[in-house]
C-alpha positions in Angstrom: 38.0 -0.9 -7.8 41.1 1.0 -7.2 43.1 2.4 -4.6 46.5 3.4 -3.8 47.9 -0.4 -3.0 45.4 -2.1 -4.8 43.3 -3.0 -7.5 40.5 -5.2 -8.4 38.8 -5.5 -11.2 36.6 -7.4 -14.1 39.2 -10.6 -15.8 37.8 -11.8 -19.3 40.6 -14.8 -20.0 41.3 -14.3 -23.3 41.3 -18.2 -24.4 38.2 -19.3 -22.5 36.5 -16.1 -22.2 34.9 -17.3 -18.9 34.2 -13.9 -16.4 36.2 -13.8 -12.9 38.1 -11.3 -11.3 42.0 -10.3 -11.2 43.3 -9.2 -7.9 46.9 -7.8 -8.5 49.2 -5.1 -6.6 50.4 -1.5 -8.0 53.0 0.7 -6.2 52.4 3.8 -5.1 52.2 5.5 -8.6 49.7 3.2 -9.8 52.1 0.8 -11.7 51.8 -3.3 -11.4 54.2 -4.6 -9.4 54.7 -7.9 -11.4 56.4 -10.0 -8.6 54.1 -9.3 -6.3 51.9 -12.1 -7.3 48.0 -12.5 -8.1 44.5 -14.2 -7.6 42.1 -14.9 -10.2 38.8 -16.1 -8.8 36.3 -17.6 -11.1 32.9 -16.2 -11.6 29.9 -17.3 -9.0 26.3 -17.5 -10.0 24.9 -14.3 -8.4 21.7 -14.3 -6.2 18.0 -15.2 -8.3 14.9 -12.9 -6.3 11.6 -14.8 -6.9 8.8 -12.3 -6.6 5.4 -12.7 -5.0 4.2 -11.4 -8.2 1.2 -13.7 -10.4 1.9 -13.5 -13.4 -1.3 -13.8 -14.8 -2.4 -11.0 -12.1 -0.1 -9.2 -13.5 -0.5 -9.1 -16.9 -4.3 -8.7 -16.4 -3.9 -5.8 -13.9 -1.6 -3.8 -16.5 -4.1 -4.1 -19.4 -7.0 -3.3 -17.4 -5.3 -0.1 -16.4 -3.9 1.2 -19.7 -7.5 0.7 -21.1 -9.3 2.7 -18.4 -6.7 5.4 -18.0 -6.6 6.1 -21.8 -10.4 5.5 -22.0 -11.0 8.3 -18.9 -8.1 10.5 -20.2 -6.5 9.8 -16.8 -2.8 11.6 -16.2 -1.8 8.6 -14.2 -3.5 5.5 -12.4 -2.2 2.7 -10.6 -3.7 -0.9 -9.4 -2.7 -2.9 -6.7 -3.4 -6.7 -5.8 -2.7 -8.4 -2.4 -3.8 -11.8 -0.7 -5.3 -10.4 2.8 -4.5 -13.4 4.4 -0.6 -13.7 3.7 0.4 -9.9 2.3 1.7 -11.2 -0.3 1.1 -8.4 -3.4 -0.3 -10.5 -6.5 0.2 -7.6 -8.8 1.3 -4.4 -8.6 1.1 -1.4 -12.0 1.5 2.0 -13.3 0.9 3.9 -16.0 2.0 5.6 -18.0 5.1 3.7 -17.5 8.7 3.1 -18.7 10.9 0.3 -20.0 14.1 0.2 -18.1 16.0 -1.3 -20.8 15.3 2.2 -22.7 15.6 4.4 -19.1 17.6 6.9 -21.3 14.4 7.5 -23.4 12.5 8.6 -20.2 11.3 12.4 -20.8 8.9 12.4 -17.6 10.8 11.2 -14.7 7.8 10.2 -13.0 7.5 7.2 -14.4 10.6 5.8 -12.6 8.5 5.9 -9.6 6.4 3.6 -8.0 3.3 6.1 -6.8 2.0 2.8 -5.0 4.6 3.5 -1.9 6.0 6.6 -2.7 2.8 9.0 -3.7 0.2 10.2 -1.5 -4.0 10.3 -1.9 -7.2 11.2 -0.4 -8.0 8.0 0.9 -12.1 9.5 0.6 -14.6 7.0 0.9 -12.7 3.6 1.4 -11.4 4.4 4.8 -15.1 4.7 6.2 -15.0 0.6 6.9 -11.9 1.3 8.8 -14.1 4.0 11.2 -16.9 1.9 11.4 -15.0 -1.0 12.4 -12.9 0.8 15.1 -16.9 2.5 16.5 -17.8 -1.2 16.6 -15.0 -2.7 18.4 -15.5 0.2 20.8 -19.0 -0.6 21.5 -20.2 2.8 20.1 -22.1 1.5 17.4 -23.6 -2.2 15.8 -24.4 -2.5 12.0 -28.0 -2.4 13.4 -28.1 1.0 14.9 -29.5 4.0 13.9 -29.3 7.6 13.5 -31.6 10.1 11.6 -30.3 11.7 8.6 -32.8 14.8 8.1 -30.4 17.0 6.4 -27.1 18.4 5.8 -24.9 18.8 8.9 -23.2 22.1 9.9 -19.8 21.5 11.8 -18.1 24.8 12.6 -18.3 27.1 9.4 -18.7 24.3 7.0 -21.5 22.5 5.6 -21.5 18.6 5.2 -23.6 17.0 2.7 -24.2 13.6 1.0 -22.7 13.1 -2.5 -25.6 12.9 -3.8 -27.9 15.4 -1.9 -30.2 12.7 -0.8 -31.4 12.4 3.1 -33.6 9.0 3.6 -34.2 9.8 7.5 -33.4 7.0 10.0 -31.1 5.0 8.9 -28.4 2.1 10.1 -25.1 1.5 10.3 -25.2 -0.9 7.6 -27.5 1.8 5.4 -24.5 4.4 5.8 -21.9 2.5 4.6 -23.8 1.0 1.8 -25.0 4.7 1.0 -21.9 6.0 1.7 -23.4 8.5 3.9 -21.0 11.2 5.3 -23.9 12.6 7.1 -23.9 9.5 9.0 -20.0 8.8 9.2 -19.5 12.4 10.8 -22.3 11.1 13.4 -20.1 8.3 14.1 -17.1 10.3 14.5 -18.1 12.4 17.1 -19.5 9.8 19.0 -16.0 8.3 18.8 -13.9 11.4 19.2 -10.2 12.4 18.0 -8.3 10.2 20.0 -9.9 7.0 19.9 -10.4 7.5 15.9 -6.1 8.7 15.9 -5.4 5.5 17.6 -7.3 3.1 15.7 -5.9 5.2 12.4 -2.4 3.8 14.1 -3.8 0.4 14.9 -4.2 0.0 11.1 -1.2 1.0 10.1 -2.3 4.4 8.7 1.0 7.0 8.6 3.4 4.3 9.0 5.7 3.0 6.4 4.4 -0.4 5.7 7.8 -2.3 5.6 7.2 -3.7 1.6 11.0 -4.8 0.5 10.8 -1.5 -1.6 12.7 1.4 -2.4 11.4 5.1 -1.5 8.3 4.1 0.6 6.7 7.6 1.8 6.5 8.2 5.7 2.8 9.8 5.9 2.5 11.8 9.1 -0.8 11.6 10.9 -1.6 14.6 13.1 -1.7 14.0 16.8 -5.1 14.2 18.3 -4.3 17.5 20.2 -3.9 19.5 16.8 -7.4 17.9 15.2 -10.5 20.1 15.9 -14.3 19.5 14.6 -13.7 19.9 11.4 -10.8 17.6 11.4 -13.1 14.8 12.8 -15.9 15.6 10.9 -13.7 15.3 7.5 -11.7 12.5 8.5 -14.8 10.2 9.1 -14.9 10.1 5.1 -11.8 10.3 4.1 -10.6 13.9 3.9 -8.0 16.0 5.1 -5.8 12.5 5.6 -2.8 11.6 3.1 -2.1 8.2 3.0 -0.6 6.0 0.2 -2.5 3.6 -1.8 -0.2 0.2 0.1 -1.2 1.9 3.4 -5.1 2.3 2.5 -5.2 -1.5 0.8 -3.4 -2.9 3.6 -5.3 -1.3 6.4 -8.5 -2.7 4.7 -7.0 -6.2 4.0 -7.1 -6.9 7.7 -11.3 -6.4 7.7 -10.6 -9.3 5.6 -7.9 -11.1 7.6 -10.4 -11.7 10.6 -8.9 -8.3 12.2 -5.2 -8.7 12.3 -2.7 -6.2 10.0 0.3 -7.9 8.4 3.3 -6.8 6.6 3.1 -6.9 2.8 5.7 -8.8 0.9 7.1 -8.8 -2.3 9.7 -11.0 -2.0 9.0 -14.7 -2.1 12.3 -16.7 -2.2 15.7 -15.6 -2.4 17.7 -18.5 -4.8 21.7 -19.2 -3.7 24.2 -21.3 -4.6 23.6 -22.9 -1.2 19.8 -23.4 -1.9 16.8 -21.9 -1.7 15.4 -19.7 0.9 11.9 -18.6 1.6 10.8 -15.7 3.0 7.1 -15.3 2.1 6.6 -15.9 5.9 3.5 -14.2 6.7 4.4 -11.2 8.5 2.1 -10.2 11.6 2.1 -6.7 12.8 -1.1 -6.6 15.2 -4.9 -7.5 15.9 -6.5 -3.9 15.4 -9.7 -5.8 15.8 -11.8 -8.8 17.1 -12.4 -11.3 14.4 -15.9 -10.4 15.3 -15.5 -7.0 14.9 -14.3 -7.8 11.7 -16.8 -10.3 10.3 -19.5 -7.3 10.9 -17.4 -5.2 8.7 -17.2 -7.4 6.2 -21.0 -8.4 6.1 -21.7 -4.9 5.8 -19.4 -4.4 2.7 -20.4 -7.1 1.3 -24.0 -5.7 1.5 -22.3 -2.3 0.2 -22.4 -4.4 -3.4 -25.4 -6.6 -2.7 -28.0 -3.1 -1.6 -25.6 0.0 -2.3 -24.1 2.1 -4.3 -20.7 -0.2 -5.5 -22.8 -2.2 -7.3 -20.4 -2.0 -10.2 -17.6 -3.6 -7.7 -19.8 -6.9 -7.5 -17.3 -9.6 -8.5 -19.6 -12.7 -10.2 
């Protein structure tokens, strides 16, 4: 590192061929000054990062998803892994994705980025537990209520149906989640409103950089409650017309499973010195969005999402 009355640099010592570094003076053209004296300082053992990372999760996840993206003809896919209780990411993948001992062979430079912080989704259908649990905790609505479903709904110009066509009358709570009903979601929503469903969007960490120790997280903007209308609330209650990434969607969910409290995901487990070893997998709290209660309902009626519903496929033996 040079400037104009100094110089440091990278020493290789010929004989021992151990790496340090040479600190030695140069006048103002640049040249040595050979009586000015210098400082060799031997090389120190840098600084080891342990990750949070299984690597048995790991290695799994990344199999699992090169076989389903090339099986589906997928452009891209992505799977995450976290512990709900501590944040801590298990296992994190792309693909496509690159080897960064070859970066130079890179021809699509989109693989250098990690689309779990930095890309943005329709969240769709996994953020309905999230509006259900903020209705509960509100007292709006308990897994046991009911609603009709008799038909399509018609908010403003548009025309909300099920995915699958299908109306089945009076229905509960639990039914519309395990149906995933957005008949019955946008039912919810208005009962709730746009400010109570913005501030529990908040509460859950929805539009706000998570705080993961990695580079290029996205900043998601939710919009205020003053520029939603219907439609906005109608769409929102299942998913739509909300851009969220998928660590903001998995974390929001992971504290249904955390007995109602959101936590700061991690990715870092130790940090290795010379002067020993420091941990900082701390678990990380960031608030209670919702009463353990609250949340122990949720998670009854996902469960019974795989047990009586449609995710049938997600059932884990």
């Amino acid at each position: 590192r040079a400037g104009r009355y100094g110089v440091e640099g990278y020493f290789d010592k010929e004989l021992r061929g151990d790496l340090g570094w040479l600190s030695a003076e140069r006048d103002s053209s640049g040249n040595f000054i050979g009586v000015a004296g210098g400082e060799f300082r031997a090389a120190e053992d840098g600084t080891d990062i342990v990750l949070t990372i299984d690597r048995v999760v790991q290695s799994f996840v990344e199999q699992v998803l090169k076989d389903g993206v090339e099986k589906f003809g997928a452009e891209r896919g992505s799977i995450v892994v976290m512990d709900p209780q501590n944040g801590s990411v298990l296992g994190m993948a792309t693909y496509p994705t690159c080897d960064p001992n070859t970066y130079y062979a890179v021809t699509d430079a989109r693989v250098q980025s990690n689309p779990v912080v930095s890309d943005l989704f329709e969240p769709g259908s996994i953020l309905k537990p999230l509006v259900m649990a903020a209705a509960i905790e509100e007292d709006i609505v308990e897994p046991n209520t009911t609603f009709t479903d008799s038909g399509p709904v018609q908010v403003a110009e548009y025309r909300i149906d099920t995915f699958d066509g299908k109306h089945l009358g009076l229905q509960t709570m639990t039914q519309v989640l395990e149906q995933s009903n957005n008949v019955g979601m946008v039912w919810v929503a208005q009962q709730m409103g746009a400010e109570m469903m913005y501030d529990y969007f908040r509460r859950f960490g929805l539009g706000e950089r998570t705080g993961i120790e990695l580079e290029n997280e996205t900043q998601t903007n939710i919009p205020e409650p003053q520029d939603w209308n219907i439609t906005t609330v109608a769409t929102t209650s299942f998913g739509q017309g909300v851009a969220l990434t998928p660590l903001q969607a998995l974390n929001g969910i992971n504290a249904i499973a955390n007995d109602g409290e959101l936590l700061q995901p991690k990715i870092i487990s130790q940090v290795r010195t010379r002067e020993g070893i420091q941990d900082v997998n701390q678990t990380t709290p960031v608030r209670q969005v919702v009463s353990p209660e609250t949340a122990e309902k949720v998670s009854a009626m996902m469960v019974s999402v795989i047990e009586n519903g449609v995710a049938g496929l997600a059932r884990v033996p």
